[in-house]
N, CA, C and O atoms as a GROMACS GRO file, in nm:
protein
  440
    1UNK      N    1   0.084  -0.117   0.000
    1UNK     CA    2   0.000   0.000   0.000
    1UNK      C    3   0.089   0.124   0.000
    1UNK      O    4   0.190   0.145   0.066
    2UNK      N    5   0.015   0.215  -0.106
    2UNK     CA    6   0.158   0.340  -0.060
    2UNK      C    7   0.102   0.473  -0.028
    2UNK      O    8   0.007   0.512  -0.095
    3UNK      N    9   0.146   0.540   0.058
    3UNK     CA   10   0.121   0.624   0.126
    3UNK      C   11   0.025   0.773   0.066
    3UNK      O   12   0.059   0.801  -0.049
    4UNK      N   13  -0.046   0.837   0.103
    4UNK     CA   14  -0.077   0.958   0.040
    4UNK      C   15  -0.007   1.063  -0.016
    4UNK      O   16   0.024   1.138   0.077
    5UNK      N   17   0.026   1.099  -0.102
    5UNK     CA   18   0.107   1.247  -0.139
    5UNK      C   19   0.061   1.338  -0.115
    5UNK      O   20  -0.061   1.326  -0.118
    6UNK      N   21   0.094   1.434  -0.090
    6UNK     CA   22   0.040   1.531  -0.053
    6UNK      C   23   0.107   1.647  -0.148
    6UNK      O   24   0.227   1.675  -0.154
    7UNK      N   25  -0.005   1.707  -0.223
    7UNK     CA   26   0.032   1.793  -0.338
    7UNK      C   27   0.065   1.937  -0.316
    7UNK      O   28  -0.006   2.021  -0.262
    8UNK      N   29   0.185   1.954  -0.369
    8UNK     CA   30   0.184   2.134  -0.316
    8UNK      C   31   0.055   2.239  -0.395
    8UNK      O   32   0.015   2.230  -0.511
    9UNK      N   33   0.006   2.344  -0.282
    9UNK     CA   34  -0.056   2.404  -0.328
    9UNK      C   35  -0.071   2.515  -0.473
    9UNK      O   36   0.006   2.612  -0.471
   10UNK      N   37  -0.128   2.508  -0.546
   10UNK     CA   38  -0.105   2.578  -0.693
   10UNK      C   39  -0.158   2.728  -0.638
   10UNK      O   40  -0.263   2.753  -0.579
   11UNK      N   41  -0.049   2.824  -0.679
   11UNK     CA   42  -0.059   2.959  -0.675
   11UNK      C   43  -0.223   2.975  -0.767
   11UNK      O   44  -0.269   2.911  -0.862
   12UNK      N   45  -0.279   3.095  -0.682
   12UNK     CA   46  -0.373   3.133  -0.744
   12UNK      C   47  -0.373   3.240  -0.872
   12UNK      O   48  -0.296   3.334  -0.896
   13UNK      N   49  -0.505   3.183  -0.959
   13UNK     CA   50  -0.478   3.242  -1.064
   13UNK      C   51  -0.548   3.355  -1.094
   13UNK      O   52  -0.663   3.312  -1.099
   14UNK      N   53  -0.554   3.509  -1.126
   14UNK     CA   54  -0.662   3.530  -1.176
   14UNK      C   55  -0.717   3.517  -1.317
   14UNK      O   56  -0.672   3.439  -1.401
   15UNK      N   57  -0.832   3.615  -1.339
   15UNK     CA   58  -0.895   3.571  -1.454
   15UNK      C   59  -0.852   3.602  -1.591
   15UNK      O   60  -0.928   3.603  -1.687
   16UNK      N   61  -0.683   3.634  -1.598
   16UNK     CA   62  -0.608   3.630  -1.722
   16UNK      C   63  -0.542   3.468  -1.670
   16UNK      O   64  -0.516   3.432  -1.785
   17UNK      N   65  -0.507   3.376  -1.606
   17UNK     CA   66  -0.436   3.294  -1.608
   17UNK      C   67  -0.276   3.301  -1.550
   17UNK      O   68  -0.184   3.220  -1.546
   18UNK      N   69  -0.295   3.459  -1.502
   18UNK     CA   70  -0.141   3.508  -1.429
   18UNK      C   71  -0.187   3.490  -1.302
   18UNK      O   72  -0.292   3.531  -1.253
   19UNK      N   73  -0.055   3.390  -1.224
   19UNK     CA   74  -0.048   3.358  -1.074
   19UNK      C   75  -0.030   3.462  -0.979
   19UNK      O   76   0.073   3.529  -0.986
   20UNK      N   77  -0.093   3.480  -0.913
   20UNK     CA   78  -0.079   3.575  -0.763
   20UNK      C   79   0.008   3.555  -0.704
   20UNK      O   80  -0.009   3.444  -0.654
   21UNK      N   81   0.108   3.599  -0.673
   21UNK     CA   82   0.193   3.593  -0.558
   21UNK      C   83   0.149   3.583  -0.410
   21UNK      O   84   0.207   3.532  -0.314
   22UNK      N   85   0.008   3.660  -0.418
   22UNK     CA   86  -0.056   3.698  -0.267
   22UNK      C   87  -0.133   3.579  -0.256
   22UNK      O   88  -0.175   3.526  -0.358
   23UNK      N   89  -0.164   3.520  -0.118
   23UNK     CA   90  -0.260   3.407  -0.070
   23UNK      C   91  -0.376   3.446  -0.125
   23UNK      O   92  -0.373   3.563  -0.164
   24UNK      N   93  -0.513   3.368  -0.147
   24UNK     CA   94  -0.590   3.410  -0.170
   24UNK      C   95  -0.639   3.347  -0.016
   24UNK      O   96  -0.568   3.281   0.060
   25UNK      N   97  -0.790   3.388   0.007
   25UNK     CA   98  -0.888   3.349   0.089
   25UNK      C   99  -0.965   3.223   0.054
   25UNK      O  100  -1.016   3.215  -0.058
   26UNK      N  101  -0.980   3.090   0.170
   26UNK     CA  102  -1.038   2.977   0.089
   26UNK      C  103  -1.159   3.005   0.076
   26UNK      O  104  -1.203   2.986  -0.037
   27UNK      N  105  -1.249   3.054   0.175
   27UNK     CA  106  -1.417   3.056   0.149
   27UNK      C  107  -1.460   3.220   0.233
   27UNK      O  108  -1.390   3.307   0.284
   28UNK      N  109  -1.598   3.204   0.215
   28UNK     CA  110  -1.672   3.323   0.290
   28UNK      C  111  -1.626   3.325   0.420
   28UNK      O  112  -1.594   3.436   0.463
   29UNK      N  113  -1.619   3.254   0.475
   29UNK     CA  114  -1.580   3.266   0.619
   29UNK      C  115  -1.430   3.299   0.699
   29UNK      O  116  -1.397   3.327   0.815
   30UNK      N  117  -1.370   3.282   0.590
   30UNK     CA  118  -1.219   3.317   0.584
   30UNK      C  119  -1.259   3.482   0.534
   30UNK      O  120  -1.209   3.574   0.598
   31UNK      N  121  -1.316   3.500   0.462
   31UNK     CA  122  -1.326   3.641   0.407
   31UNK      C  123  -1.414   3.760   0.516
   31UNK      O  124  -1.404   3.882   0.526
   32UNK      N  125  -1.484   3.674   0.574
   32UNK     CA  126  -1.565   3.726   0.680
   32UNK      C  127  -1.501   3.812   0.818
   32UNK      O  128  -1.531   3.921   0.866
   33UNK      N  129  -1.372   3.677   0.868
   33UNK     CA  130  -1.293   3.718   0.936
   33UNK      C  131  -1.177   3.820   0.943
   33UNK      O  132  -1.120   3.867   1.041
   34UNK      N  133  -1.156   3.841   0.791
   34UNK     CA  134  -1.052   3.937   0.750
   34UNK      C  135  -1.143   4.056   0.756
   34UNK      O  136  -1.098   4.139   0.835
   35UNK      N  137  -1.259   4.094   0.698
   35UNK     CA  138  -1.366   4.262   0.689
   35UNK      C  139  -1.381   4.259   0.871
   35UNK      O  140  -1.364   4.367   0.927
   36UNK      N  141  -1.405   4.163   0.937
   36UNK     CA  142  -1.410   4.180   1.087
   36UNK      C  143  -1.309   4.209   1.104
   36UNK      O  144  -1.315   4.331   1.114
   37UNK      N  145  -1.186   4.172   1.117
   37UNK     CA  146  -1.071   4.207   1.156
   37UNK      C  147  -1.027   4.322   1.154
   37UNK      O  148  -1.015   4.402   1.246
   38UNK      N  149  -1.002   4.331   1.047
   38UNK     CA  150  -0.904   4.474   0.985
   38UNK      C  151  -1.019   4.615   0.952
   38UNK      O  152  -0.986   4.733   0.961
   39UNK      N  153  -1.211   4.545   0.899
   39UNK     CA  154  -1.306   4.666   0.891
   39UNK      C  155  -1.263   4.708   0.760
   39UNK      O  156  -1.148   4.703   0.714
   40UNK      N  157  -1.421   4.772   0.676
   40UNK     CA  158  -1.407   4.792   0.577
   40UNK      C  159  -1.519   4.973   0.607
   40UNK      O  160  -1.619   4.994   0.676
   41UNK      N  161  -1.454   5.045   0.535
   41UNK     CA  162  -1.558   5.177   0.551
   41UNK      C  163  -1.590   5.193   0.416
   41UNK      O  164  -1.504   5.175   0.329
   42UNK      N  165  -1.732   5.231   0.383
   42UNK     CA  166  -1.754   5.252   0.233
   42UNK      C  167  -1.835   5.402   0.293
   42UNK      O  168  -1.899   5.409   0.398
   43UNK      N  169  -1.807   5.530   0.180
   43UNK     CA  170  -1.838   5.660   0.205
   43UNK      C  171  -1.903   5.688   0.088
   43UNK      O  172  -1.872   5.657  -0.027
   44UNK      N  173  -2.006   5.758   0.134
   44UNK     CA  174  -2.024   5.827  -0.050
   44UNK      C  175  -2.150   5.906   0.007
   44UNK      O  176  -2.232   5.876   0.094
   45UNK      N  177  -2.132   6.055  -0.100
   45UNK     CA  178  -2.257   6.121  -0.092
   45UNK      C  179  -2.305   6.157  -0.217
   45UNK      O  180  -2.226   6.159  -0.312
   46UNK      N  181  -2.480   6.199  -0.238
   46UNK     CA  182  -2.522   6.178  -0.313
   46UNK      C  183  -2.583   6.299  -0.291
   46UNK      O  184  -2.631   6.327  -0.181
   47UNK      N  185  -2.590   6.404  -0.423
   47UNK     CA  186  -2.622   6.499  -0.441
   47UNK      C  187  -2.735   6.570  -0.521
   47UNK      O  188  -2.681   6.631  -0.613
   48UNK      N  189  -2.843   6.585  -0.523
   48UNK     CA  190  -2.921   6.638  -0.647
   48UNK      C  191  -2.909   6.824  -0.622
   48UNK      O  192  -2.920   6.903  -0.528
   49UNK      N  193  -2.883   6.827  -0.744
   49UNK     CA  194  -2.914   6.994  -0.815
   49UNK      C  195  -2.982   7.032  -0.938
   49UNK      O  196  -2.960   6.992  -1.052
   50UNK      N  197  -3.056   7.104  -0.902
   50UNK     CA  198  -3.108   7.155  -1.023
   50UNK      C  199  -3.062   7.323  -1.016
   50UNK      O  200  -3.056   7.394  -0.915
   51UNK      N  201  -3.034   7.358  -1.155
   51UNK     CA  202  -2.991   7.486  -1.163
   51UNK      C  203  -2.911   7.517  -1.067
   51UNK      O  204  -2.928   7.633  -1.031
   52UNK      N  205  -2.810   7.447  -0.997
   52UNK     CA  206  -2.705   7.496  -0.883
   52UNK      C  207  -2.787   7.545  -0.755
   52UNK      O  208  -2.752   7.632  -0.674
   53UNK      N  209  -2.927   7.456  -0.755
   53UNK     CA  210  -3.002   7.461  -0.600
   53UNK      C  211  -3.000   7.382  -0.554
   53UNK      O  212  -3.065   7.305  -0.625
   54UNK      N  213  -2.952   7.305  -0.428
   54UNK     CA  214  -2.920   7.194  -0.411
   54UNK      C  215  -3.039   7.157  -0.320
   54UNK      O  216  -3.058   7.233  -0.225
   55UNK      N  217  -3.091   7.091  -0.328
   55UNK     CA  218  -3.245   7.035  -0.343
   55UNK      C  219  -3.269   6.839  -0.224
   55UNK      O  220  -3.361   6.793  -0.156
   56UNK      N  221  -3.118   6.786  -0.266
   56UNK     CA  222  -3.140   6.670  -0.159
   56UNK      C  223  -2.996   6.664  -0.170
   56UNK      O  224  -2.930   6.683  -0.272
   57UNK      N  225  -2.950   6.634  -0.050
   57UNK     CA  226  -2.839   6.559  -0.014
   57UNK      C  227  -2.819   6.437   0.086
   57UNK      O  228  -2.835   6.462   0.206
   58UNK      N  229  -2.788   6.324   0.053
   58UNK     CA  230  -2.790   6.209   0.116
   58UNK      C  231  -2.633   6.178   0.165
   58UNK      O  232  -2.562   6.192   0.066
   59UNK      N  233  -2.548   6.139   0.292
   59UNK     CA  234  -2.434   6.127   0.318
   59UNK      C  235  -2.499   5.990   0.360
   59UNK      O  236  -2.607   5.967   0.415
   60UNK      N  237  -2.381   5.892   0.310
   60UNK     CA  238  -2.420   5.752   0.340
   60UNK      C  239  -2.241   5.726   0.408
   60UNK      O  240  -2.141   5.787   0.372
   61UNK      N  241  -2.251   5.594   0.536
   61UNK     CA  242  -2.185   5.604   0.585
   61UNK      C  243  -2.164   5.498   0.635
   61UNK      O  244  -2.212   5.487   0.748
   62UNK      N  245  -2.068   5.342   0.565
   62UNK     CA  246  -2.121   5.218   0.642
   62UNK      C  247  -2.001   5.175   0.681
   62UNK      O  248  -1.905   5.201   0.608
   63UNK      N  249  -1.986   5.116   0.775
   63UNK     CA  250  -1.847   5.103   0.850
   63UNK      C  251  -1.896   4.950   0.926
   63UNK      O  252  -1.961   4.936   1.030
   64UNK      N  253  -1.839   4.848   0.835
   64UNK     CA  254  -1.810   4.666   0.895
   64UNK      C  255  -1.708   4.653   0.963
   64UNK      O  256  -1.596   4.659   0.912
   65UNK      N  257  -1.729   4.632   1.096
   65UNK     CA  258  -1.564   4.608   1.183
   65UNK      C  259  -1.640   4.504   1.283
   65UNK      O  260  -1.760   4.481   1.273
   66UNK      N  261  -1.574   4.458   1.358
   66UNK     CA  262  -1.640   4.352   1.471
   66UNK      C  263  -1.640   4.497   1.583
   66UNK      O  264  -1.600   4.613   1.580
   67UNK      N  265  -1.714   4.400   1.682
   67UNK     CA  266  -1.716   4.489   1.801
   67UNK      C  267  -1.596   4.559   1.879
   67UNK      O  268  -1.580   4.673   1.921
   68UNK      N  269  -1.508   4.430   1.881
   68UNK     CA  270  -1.391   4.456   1.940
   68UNK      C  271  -1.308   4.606   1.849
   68UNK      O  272  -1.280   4.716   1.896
   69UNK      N  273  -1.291   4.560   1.721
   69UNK     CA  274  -1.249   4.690   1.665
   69UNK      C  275  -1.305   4.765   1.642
   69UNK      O  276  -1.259   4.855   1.572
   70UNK      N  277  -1.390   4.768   1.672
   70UNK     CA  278  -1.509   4.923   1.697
   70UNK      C  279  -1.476   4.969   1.851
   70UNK      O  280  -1.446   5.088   1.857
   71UNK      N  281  -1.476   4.942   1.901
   71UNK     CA  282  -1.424   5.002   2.048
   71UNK      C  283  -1.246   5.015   2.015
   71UNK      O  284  -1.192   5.095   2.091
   72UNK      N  285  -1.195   4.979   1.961
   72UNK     CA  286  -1.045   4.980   1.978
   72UNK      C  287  -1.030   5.146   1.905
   72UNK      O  288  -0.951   5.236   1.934
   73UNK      N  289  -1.143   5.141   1.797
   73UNK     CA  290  -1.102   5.270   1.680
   73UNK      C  291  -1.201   5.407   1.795
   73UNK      O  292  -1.196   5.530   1.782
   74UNK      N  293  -1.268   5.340   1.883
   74UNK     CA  294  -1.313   5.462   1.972
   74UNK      C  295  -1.440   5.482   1.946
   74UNK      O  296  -1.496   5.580   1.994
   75UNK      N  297  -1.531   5.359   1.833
   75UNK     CA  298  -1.657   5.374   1.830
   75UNK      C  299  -1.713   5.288   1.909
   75UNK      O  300  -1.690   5.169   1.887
   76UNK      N  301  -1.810   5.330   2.031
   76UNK     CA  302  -1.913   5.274   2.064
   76UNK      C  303  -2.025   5.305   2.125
   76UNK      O  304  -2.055   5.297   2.244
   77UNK      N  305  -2.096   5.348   2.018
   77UNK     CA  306  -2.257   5.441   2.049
   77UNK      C  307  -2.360   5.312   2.097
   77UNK      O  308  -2.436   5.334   2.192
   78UNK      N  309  -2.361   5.178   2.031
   78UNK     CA  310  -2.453   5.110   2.129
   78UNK      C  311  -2.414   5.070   2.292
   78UNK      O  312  -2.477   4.976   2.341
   79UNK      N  313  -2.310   5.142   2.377
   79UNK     CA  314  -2.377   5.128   2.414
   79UNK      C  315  -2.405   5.214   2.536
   79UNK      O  316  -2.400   5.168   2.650
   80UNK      N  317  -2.444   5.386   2.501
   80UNK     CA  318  -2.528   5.439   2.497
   80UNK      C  319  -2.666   5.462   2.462
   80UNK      O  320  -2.738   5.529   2.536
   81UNK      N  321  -2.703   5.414   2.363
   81UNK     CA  322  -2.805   5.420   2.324
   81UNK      C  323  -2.912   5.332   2.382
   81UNK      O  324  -2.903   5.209   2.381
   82UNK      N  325  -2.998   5.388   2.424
   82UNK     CA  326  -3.112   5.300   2.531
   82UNK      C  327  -3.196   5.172   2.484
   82UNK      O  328  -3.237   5.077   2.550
   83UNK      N  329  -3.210   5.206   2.322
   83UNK     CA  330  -3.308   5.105   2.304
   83UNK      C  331  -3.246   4.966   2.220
   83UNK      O  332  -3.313   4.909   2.134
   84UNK      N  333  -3.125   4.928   2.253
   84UNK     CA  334  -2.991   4.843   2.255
   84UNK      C  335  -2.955   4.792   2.414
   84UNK      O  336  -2.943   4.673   2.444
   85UNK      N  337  -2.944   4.889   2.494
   85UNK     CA  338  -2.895   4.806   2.591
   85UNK      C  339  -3.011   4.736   2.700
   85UNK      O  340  -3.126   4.705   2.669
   86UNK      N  341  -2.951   4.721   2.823
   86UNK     CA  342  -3.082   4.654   2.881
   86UNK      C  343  -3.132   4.667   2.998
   86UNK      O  344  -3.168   4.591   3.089
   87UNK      N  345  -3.124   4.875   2.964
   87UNK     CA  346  -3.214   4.918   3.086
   87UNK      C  347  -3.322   4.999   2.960
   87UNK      O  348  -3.430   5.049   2.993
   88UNK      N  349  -3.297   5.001   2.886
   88UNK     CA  350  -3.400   5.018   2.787
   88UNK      C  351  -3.544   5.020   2.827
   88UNK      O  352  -3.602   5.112   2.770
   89UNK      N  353  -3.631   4.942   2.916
   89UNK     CA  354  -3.742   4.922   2.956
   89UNK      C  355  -3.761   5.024   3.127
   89UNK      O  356  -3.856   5.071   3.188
   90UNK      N  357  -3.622   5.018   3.148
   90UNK     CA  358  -3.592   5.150   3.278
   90UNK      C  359  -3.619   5.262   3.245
   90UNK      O  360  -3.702   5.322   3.312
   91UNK      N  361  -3.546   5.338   3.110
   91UNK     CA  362  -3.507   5.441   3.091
   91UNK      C  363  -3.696   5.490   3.035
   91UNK      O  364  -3.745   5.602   3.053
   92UNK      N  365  -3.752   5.395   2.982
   92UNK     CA  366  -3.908   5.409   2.892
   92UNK      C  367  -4.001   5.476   3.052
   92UNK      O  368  -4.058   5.579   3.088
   93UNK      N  369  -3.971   5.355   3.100
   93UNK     CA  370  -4.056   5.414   3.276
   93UNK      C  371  -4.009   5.520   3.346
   93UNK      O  372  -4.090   5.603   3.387
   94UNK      N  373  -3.906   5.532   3.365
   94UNK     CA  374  -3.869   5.670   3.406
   94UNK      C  375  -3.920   5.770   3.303
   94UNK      O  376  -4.018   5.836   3.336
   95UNK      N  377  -3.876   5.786   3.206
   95UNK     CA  378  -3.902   5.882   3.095
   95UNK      C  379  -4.059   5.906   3.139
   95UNK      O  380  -4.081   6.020   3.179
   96UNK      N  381  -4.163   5.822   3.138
   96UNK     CA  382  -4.274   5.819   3.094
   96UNK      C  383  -4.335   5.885   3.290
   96UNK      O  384  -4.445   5.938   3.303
   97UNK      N  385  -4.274   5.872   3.369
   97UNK     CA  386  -4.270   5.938   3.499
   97UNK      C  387  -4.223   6.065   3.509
   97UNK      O  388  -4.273   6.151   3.581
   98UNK      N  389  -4.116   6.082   3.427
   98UNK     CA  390  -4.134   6.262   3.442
   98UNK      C  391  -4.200   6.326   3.366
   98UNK      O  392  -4.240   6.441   3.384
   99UNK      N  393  -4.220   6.247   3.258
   99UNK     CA  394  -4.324   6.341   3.166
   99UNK      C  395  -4.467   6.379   3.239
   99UNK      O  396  -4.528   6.481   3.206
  100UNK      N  397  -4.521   6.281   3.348
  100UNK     CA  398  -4.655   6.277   3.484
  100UNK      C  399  -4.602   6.424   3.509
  100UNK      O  400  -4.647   6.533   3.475
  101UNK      N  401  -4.475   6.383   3.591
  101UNK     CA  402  -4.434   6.468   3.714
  101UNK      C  403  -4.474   6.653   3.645
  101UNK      O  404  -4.532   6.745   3.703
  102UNK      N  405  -4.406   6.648   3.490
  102UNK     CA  406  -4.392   6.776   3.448
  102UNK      C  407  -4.555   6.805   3.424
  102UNK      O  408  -4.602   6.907   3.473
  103UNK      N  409  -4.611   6.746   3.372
  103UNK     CA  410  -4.773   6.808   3.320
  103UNK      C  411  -4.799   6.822   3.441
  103UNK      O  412  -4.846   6.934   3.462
  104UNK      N  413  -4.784   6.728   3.577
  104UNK     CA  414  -4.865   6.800   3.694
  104UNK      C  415  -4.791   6.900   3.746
  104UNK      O  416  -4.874   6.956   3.818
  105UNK      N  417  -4.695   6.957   3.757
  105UNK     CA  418  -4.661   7.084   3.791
  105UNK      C  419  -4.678   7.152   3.686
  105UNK      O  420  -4.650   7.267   3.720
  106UNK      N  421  -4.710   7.153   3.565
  106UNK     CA  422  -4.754   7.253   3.485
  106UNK      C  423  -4.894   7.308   3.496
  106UNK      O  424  -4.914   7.423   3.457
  107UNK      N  425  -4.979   7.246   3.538
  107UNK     CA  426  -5.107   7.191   3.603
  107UNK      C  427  -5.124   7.286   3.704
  107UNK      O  428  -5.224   7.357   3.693
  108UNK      N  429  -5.041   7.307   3.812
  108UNK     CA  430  -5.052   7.332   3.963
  108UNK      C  431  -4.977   7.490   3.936
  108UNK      O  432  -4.986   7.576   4.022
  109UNK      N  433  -4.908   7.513   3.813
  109UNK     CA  434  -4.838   7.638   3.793
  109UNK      C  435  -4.921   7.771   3.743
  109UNK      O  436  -4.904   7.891   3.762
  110UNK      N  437  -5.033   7.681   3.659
  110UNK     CA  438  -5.175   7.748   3.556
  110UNK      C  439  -5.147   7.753   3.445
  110UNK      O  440  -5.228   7.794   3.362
   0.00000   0.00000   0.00000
């Protein structure tokens, strides 16, 4: 019986048939881990004018990083934001208690 060979890996090609020097990625999930890792930002704004009146402007703004590198780069708005974290149902009852508190002293003021 003779043993398995084990074949060296063939440089990748692209779609002229010229080899990459650079590794490629084996699947989605390999590719997944690299946009988590390292984060990808895509920017773009979108402008309408007519006659040099500028009429709509849209700033679009999408930024893929994992959590960890979102806190490392100094972003982390969830978790501020109330209706993410998990006093969320605290912050609704309180809220909804001073809003009482204020109409009845507005009430008692005339």
């Amino acid at each position: 019986m003779t043993e398995p060979t084990i074949s060296p890996r063939r440089p990748a090609m692209d779609r002229y048939g010229v080899a990459s020097a650079a590794p490629r990625p084996e699947g989605l999930a390999d590719i997944l881990e690299r946009v988590l890792d390292k984060g990808i930002i895509i920017a773009g704004d979108i402008r309408v004018n007519l006659l040099d009146i500028e009429l709509l402007t849209v700033k679009i703004r999408l930024l893929v990083v994992s959590v960890d590198k979102a806190m490392e780069m100094g972003i982390d708005w969830w978790t501020r934001d109330p209706m993410l974290s998990g006093d969320a149902q605290e912050l609704a009852d309180e809220n909804r208690e001073l809003r009482q508190r204020l109409e009845e002293l507005e009430r008692e003021r005339g």
